[in-house]
N, C-alpha and C positions, 0 to 999 in steps of 0.2 A: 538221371543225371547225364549232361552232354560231356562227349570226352575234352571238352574244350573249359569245364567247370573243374576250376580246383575242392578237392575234398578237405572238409575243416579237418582239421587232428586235436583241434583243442577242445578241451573239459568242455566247451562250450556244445562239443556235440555230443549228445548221450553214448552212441556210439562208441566212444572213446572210453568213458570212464568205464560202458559194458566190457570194452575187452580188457580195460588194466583188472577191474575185479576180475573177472574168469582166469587169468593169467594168475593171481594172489591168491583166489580160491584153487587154484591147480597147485602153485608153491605150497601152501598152506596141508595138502593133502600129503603131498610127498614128504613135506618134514615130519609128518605123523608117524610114516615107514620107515623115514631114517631115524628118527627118533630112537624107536622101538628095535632099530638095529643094534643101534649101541649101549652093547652089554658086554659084559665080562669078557675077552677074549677072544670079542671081533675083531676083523681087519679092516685099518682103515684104508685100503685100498678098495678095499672089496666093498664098502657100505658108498664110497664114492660113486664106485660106479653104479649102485644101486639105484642111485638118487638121478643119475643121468641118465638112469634105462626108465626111469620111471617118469621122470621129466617130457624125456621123448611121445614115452606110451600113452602120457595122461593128454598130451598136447593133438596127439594124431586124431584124438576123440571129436574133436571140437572143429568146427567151421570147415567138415569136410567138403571136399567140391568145391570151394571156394575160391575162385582162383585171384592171383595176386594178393593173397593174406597168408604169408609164411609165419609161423608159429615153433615155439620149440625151447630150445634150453638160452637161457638171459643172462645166465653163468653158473658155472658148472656148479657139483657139489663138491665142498674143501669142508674137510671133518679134521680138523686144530688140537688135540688134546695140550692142557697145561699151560706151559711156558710157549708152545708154540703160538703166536697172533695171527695168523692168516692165512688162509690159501694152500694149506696142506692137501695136495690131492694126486698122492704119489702113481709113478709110471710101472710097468710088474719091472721092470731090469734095475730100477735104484732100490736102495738098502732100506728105505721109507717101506716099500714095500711089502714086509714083513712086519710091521708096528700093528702092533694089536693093543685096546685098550683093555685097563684092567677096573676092578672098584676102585672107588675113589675117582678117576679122572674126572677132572672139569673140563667137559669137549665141546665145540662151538663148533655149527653145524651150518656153514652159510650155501644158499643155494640160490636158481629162481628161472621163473619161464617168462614166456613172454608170447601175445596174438599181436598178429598183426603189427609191430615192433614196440609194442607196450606194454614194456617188465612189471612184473612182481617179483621182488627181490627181498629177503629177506633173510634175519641168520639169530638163532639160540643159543642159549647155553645151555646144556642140561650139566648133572652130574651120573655117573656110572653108578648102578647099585642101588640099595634099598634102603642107604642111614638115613635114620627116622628124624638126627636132629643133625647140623654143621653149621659149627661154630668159627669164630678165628678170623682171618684173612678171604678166606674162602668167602664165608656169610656176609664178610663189609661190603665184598667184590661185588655180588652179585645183589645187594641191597641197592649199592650206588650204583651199577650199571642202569640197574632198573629203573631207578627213578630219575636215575638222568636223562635217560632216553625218553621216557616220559614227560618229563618238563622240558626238554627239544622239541619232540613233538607238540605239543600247544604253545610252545616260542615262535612255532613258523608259520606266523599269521602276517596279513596284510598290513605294512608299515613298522613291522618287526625288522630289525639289521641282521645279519647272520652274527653279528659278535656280541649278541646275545645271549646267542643259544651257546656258544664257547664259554662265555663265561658264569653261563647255570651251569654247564657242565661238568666246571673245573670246581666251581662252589661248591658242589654234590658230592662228586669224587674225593675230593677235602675232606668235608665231614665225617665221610668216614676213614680217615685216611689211609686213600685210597688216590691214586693218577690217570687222569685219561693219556691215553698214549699221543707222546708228541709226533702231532703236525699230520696226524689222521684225519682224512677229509670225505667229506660227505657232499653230495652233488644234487644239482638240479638234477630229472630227467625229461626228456622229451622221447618223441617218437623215433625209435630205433639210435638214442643218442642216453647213454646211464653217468656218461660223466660233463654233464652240462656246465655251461661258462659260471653260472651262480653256484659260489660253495662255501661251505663250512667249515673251520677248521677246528680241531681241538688239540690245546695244549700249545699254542704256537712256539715253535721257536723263532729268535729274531729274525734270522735270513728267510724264513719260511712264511711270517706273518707280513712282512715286506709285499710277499708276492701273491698274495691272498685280497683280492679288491672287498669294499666294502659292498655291501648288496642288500637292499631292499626286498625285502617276501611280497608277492602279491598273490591276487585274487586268480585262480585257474593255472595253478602250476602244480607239477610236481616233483619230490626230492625223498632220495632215496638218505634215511639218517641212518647215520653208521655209528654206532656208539660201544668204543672199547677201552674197558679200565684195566687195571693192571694192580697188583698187591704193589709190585718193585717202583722204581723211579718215574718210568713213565717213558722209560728211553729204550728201542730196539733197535733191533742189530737181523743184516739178512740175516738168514739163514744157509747153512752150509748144503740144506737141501736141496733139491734142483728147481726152479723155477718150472713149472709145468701149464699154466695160466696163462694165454696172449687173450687181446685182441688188437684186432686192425684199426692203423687210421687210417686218416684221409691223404696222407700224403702220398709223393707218385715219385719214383724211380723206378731205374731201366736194371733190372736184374742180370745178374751176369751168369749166377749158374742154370743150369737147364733145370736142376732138381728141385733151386729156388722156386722159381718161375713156376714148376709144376705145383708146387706143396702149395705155394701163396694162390693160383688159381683155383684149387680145392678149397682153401678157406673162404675167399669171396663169395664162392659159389655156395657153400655147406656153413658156413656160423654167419655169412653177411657181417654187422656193424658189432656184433657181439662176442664178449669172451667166450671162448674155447680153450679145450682141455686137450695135449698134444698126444696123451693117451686117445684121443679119436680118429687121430690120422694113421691110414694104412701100414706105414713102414714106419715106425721110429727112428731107424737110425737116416732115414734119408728126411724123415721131419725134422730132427733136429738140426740136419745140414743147410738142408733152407731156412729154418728158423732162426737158424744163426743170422745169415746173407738180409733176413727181413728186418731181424729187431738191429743189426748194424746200422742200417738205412732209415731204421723208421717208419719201416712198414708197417711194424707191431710194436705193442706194449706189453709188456710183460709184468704180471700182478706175481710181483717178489711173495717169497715166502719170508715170514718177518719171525724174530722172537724175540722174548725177553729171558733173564736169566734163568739158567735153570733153580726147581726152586719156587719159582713167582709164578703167579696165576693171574693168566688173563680172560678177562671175560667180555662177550659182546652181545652185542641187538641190534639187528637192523630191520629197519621198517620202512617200506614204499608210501610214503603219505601225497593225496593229492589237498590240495587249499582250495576251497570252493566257495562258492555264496552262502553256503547250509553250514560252513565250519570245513574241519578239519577231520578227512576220510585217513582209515588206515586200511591202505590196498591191499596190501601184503605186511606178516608182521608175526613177533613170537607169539606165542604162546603167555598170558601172564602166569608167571611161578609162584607156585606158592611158599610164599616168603613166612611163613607163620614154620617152614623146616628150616631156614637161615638164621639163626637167632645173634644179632647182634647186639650190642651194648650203646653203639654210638649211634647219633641220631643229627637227622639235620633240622637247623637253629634257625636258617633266616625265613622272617614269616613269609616276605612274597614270594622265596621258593614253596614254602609248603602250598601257599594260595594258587600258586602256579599248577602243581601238579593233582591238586583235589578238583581243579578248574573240568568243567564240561569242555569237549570237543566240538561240542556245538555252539555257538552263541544261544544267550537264551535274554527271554523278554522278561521285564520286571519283575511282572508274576511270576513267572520262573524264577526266578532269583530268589523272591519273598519266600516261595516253595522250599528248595535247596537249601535256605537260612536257617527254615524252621527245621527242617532234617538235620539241618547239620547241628543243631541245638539238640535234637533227640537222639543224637549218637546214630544219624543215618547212614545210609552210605557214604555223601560226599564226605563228614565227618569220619568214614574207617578210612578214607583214603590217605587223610592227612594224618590221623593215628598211627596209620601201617610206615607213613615216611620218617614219623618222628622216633 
């Protein structure tokens, strides 16, 4: 290739979809470790950085020698127990720092890497401990997360609207009365870009679904679904814990302190387009001085720590899907649970949800169909999927 030949980035070149898998098969590994961390009276601070040391390690493996393909963490790892929603991934000097989970916690475990600037991003819910059966609020949560994220997932197809998939969402969450948390948004992704102009909103509220354009799915995209229900209302509030989550945009100002200037060219150069954890810069308290000076200006974004009441339980999944000509890939993406230990009572009623989410990820041809009909008459699989929803 002539240095004068631009390089495709799109699905259209194998290439591409090679590195978003290798990148979701690298997230994919390390949530296996963090997984397995949290138990009884770990810290989440310490299983944080676990998952970033392991991020780094699993990434350094791959496309060695390669020069201009930087590779590495796509965003940090944030371990949420309970009522917190997001982005928990405390610094050693804040009071978070000392938070250890116990049994019982419901902990959401979001992480993800990225080759060559093509995330795998993804996030679980597990619970703490060995109860063989959870019942309640808890079991609805994690029924309706499930299968909401599911039937988003086969929503994001070619000539599908994104308020679509909002309002499978909200149907699902419903049924078992249960809320996707308001005005949580899920994004296109492209290369070295996780929060793309196409997005998805769940739960709108008025001033927020305003500002949400309508958007058409097509063929050779990818979108990172962010799916989080709630027991409580649907409504959170920051949190009093510190923000510790930036990344950089595109915007450009003339910095004024020295420290700034220093901390913000350490980030361009060390996380590039991607969030980072302020726990990775050298000195904290002169990170936080320029980080002030940045996210003032614009320089940075900062992914708030969110919760809902104490009490309520939130639960999430996120999954890296790309849209292709063969159907609908999942990059990176949980683990499915096994929902036969959540035993709920309620159950969802509308048929084309249930059709929705018993649906192949693949399109399939006739015969295929006639195939899958006769299975699902025989209590096959496509028939447990729609059983396990109802």
């Amino acid at each position: 290739m002539s240095d004068s030949e631009e390089v495709d980035y799109s699905l259209a070149n194998p290439d591409t979809l090679t590195k978003y898998k290798l990148a979701g098969e690298i997230s994919a590994k390390v949530l296996d470790k963090v997984k397995a961390a949290c138990v009884d009276g770990a810290n989440v601070m310490e299983i944080s950085i676990l998952g970033d040391k392991l991020i780094e390690e699993e990434t350094a493996k791959v496309y060695k020698g390669k020069k201009g393909i930087a590779k590495g963490i796509a965003f940090p790892t944030a371990v949420s127990p309970n009522h917190i929603a997001t982005h928990l991934s405390p610094l050693p000097s804040e009071p978070e720092a000392e938070l250890t989970l116990k049994d019982g916690d419901v902990v959401k475990i979001s992480l993800g890497a990225h080759i060559d600037g093509f995330a795998g991003i993804l996030a679980e819910t597990i619970t703490v401990g060995s109860a063989a059966e959870i019942t309640g609020p808890i079991a609805d949560a994690i029924n309706a997360a499930w299968y909401a994220s599911e039937a988003a997932i086969r929503l994001v197809k070619p000539g599908n609207k994104n308020w679509d998939v909002s309002d499978a969402v909200l149907s699902i969450a419903e049924s078992y009365g249960t809320k996707p948390l308001e005005d949580m948004l899920s994004h296109q992704q492209t290369r070295n870009v996780i929060d793309g102009t196409k997005r998805i909103i769940l739960n709108p509220s008025e001033g927020k679904k305003k500002g949400v354009d309508t958007a058409t799915f097509e063929e050779g995209e990818v979108y990172g679904i962010d799916i989080l229900i709630t027991t409580g209302e649907g409504k959170v509030k920051k949190s009093e814990s510190r923000t510790t989550i930036y990344k950089k945009t595109d915007n450009t100002y003339s910095l004024k302190l020295k420290a700034s200037r220093t901390i913000y060219s350490d980030i361009q150069k060390r996380f590039g387009p991607f969030p980072f954890t302020t726990r990775a810069l050298e000195d904290e308290k002169k990170a936080r001085m320029g980080i002030q000076e940045c996210t003032q200006h614009a320089l940075l974004i900062p992914y708030e720590v969110y919760e809902d009441k104490k009490g309520e339980i939130v639960v999430q999944f996120f999954t890296t899907i790309a849209v292709t000509k063969n159907g609908i890939i999942k990059i990176a993406g949980p683990a499915t649970p096994d929902l036969s230990k959540f035993k709920t009572e309620k159950k969802i009623t509308d048929e084309n949800l249930l059709k929705v989410i018993a649906s192949s990820l693949k399109p399939s041809s006739k015969k295929k169909n006639k195939k899958k009909s006769k299975a699902a008459a025989n209590g096959g699989e496509e028939a447990s999927a729609v059983e396990d929803a109802e």
